[in-house]
C-alpha positions in Angstrom: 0.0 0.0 0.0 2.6 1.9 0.7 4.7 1.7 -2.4 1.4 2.7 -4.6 0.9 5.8 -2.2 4.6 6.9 -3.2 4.1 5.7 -6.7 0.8 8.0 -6.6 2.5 10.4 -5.2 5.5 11.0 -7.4 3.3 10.9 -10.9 1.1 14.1 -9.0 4.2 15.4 -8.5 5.6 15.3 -12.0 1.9 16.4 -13.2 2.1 19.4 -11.4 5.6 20.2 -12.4 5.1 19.5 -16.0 1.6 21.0 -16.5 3.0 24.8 -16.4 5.5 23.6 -19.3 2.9 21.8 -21.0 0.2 24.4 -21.0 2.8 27.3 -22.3 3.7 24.7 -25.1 -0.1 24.5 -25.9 -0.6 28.5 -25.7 -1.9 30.1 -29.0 1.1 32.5 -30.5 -0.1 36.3 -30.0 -2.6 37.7 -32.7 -0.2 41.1 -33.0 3.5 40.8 -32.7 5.6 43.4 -34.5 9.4 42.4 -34.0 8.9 39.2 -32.5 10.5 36.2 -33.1 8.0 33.3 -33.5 9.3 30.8 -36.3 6.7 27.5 -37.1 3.8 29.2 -35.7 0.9 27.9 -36.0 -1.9 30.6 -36.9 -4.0 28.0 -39.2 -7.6 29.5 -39.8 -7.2 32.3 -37.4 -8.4 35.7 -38.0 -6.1 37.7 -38.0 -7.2 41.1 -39.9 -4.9 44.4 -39.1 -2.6 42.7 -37.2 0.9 43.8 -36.8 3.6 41.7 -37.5 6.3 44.4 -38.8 9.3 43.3 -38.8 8.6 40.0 -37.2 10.3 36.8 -37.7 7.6 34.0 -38.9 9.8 31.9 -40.7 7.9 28.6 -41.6 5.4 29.9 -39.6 1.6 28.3 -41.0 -1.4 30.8 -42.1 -2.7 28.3 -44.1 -6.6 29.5 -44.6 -5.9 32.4 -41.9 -7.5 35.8 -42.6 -4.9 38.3 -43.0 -7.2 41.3 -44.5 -5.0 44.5 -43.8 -2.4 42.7 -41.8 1.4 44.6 -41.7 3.7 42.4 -42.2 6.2 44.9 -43.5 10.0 44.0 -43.4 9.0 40.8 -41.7 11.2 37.4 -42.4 8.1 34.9 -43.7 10.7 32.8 -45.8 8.9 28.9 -45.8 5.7 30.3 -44.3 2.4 28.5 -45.6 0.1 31.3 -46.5 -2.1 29.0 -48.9 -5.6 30.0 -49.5 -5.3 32.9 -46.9 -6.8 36.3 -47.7 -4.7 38.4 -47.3 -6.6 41.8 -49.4 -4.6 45.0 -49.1 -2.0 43.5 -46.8 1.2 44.8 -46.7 4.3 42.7 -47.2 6.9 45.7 -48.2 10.0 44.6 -47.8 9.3 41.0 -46.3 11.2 38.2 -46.8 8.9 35.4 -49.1 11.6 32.9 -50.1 10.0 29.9 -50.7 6.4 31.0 -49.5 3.5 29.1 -50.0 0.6 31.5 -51.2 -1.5 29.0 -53.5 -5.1 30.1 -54.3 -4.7 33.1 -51.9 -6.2 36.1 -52.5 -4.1 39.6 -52.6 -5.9 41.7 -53.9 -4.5 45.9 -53.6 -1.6 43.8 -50.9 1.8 45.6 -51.3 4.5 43.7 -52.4 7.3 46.2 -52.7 10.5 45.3 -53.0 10.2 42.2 -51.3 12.4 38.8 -51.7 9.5 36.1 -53.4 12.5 34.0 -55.0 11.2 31.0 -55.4 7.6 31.6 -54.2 4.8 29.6 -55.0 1.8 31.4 -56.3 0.2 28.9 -58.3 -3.8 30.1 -59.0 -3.6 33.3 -56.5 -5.5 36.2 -57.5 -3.4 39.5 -56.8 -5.5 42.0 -58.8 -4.2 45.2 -58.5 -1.5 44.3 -56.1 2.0 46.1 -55.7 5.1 44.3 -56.4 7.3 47.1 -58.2 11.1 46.0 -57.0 10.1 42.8 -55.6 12.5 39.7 -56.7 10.1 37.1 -57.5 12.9 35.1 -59.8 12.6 31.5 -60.2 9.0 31.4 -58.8 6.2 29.1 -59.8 3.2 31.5 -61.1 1.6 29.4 -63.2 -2.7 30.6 -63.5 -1.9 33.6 -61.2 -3.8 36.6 -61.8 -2.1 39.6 -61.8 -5.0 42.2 -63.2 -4.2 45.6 -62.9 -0.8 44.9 -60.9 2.4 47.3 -60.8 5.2 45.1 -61.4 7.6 48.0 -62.2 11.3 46.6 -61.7 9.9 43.6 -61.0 12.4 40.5 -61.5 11.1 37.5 -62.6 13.8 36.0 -64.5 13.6 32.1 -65.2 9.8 31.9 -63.4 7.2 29.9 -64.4 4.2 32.1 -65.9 1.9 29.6 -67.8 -1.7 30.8 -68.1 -1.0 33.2 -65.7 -3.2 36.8 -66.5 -1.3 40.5 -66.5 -4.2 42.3 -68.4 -3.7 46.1 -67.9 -0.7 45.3 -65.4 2.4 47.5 -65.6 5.6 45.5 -66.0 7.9 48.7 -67.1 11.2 47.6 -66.6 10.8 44.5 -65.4 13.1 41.6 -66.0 11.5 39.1 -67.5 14.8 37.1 -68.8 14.6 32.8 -69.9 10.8 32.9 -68.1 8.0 30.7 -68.9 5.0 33.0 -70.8 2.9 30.3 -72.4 -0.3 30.9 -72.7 -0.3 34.1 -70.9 -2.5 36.8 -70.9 -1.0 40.2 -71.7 -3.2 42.4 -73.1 -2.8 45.8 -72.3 0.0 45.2 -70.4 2.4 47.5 -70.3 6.4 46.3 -71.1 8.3 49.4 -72.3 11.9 48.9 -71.8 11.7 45.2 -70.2 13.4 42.5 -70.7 12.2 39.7 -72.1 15.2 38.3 -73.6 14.9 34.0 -74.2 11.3 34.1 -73.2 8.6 31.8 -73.5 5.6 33.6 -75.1 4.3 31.1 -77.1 0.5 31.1 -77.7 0.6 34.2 -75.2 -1.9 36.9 -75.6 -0.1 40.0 -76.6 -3.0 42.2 -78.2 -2.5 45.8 -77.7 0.3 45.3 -75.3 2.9 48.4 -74.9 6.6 46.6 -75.8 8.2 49.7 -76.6 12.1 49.3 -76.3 11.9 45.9 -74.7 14.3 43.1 -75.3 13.2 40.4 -76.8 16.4 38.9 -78.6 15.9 35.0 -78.6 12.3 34.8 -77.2 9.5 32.6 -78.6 6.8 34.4 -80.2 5.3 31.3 -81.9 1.5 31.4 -82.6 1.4 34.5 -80.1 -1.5 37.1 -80.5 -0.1 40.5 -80.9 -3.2 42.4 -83.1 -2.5 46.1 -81.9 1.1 45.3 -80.3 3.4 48.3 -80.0 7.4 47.0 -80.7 8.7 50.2 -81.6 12.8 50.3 -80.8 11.8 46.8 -79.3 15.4 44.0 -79.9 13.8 41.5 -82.0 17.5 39.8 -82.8 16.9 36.4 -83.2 13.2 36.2 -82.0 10.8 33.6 -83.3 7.9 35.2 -84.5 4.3 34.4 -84.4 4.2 33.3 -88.0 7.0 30.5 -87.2 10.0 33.0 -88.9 13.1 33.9 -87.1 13.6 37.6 -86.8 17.5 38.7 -88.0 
């Protein structure tokens, strides 16, 4: 009897030791944070609209589904974070770290995107319409089926990314860098790309009617079967381009 009194005994011991520990472990992360550091944390379905993360470090931290309407996340390190189907309308991500993010089916529309890092972000079907990325570096990232209506992408890089079927109708992509990326099937008509560079890009089958590529480089891109009724090109580098008709330009 006695042993099983000591035995008792110790495990309410270690239960109340432990139980402090175990209930911080199970505490829900704050809904406004700006500066912190809370990496993995878990903020799955929450609503979370206006918060303040500014400058916060959330690095592989999960919003997936979250509702992130007006949230600041400006200058905030969300590199690996899951922001998949979130809505995250008129956020602001300016100067945020996005390497790697997850932001598939999300909506973003009006966010601000300003020179933040997006290398290698993963977009695939989110609708950004009329969003701000001008500076951002969104090289190497997979945006295929993203809409991007009415965007600023001025400056924007988005060398060797993956576009297919993605929509920049009436988006501004002056000056952006554009360089070995995927175009096919895109949609840019309207869209503005004086002076970019679009040099060993993808644009077959793309949509190019009435689209502004005054002065932009497109020496070795892929023009095949492209629609470009009402295209500007004036001063535009055509050396070496394949043309819709199936020709290569000298």
């Amino acid at each position: 009897m006695s042993q099983f009194v000591q035995r008792f005994g110790l495990i309410v011991l270690l239960a109340l030791l432990s139980g402090p520990v175990a209930l911080a472990q199970e505490a829900e992360p704050p809904a406004s944070c700006p500066g912190c550091s809370l990496p993995e944390a878990q903020y799955k379905r929450q609503n979370l609209a206006g918060a303040d993360f500014s400058k916060a470090v959330l690095t592989g931290a999960i919003f997936h589904r979250a509702v992130l309407t007006g949230a600041d996340f400006a200058g905030a390190n969300l590199a690996e974070a899951n922001l998949n189907k979130t809505s995250a309308t008129q956020a602001d991500f300016t100067g945020a770290d996005l390497t790697n993010v997850l932001f598939y089916e999300s909506d973003g529309g009006k966010a601000h995107f300003d020179r933040a890092i997006m290398r290698g972000a993963k977009m695939q079907g989110a609708r950004v319409f009329g969003a701000i990325f001008d500076g951002a570096d969104m090289s190497e990232a997979f945006l295929m089926g993203t809409r991007f209506d009415g965007a600023s992408l001025k400056g924007t890089v988005l060398e060797r990314s993956n576009m297919t079927d993605a929509v920049f109708s009436q988006a501004n992509l002056e000056g952006a860098r554009l360089a070995n990326s995927g175009l096919l099937n895109a949609r840019l008509r309207g869209t503005n790309l004086r002076n970019a560079d679009l040099s060993g890009a993808d644009l077959y089958r793309a949509d190019l009617t009435d689209a502004d590529l005054t002065g932009a480089n497109l020496s070795g891109a892929r023009l095949s079967l492209a629609h470009t009724n009402g295209a500007i090109f004036d001063g535009a580098d055509l050396t070496g381009t394949y043309m819709p008709d199936g020709s290569l330009h000298d």
